[in-house]
C-alpha positions in Angstrom: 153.4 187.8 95.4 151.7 184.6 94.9 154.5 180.8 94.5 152.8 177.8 93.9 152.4 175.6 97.0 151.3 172.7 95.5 148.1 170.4 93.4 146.0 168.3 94.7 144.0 165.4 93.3 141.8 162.6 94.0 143.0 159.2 92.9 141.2 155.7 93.0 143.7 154.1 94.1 146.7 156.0 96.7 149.3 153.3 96.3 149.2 152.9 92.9 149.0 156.4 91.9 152.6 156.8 94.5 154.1 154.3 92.2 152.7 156.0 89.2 154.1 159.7 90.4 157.6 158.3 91.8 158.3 157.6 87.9 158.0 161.0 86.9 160.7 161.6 89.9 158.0 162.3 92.7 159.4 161.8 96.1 157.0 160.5 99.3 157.2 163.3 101.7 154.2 162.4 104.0 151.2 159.9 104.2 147.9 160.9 106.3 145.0 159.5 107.5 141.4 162.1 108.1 138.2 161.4 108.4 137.0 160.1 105.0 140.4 160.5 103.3 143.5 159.3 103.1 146.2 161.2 101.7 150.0 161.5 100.7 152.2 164.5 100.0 154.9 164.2 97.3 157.7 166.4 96.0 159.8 167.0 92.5 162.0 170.0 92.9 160.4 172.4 94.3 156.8 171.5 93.5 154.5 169.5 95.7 151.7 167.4 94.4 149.0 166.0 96.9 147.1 162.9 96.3 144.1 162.4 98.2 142.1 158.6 98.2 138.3 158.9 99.5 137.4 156.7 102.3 133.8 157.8 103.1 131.3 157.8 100.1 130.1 161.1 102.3 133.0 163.1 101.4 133.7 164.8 97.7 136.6 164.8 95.5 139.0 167.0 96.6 141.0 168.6 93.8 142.5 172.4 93.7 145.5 174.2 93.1 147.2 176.1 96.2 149.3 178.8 96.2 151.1 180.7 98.8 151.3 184.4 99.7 153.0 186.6 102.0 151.2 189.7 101.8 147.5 190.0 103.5 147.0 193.9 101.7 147.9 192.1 98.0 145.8 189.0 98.3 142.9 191.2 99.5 143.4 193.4 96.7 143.6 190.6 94.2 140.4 189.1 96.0 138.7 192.4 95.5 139.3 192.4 92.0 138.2 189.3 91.5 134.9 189.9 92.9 135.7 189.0 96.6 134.8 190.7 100.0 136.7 189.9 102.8 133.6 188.9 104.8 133.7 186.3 102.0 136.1 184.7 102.5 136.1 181.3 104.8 139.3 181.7 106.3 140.8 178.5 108.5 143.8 177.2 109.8 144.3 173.6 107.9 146.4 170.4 108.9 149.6 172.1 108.6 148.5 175.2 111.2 148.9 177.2 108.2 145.4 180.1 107.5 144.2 179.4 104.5 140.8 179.9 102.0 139.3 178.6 98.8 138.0 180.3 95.9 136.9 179.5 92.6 137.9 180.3 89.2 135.8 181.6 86.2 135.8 177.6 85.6 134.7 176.9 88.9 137.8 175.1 90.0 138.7 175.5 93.7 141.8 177.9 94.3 143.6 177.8 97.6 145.3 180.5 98.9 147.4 179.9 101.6 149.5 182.3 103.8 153.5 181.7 104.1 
């Protein structure tokens, strides 16, 4: 039902952190530029890992794990027992054209969800 799509973290520093990631093995797949971030997307195996740098002092930390599913009737049921309504949910289409939503855990980390 659900892979993992990737993690995402804010850094201090972008190019540093790269350097620090490509000596675990991480690969630079993409670098990006938004409004009040930039951002890079790297790869080991089959497991992405984004790093985001702020730019704006407007903007907050952006840190989360994503995950990917393929089946709208199971993520709705999982969101349902986890407390979720559809009408809930703040669905959009990110970067990558791809419809996606947060949630939070019972830690109150942010979730991603995002459909294959």
């Amino acid at each position: 039902m659900l892979d993992l799509d990737h993690i995402a973290i804010t850094v201090k520093d972008l190019d540093e952190s790269i350097a620090f990631y490509k000596m675990f093995g991480y690969e630079l797949l993409e670098r990006f530029s938004d409004d009040g971030y930039n951002w890079v997307t790297l790869r080991l195996n089959n497991h992405s890992l984004e790093l985001f740098q702020l730019t704006s002092d407007k903007e907050k930390p952006i840190d989360h794990i994503a995950y990917n599913y393929d089946s709208d009737e199971e993520v709705l049921e999982l969101m349902k027992r986890l407390g979720y309504k559809k009408e809930d949910l703040d669905i959009f289409f990110g970067d990558l054209n791809r419809e996606s939503f947060f949630i939070e855990d019972n830690n109150g980390k942010s979730i991603q969800l995002i459909k294959k």
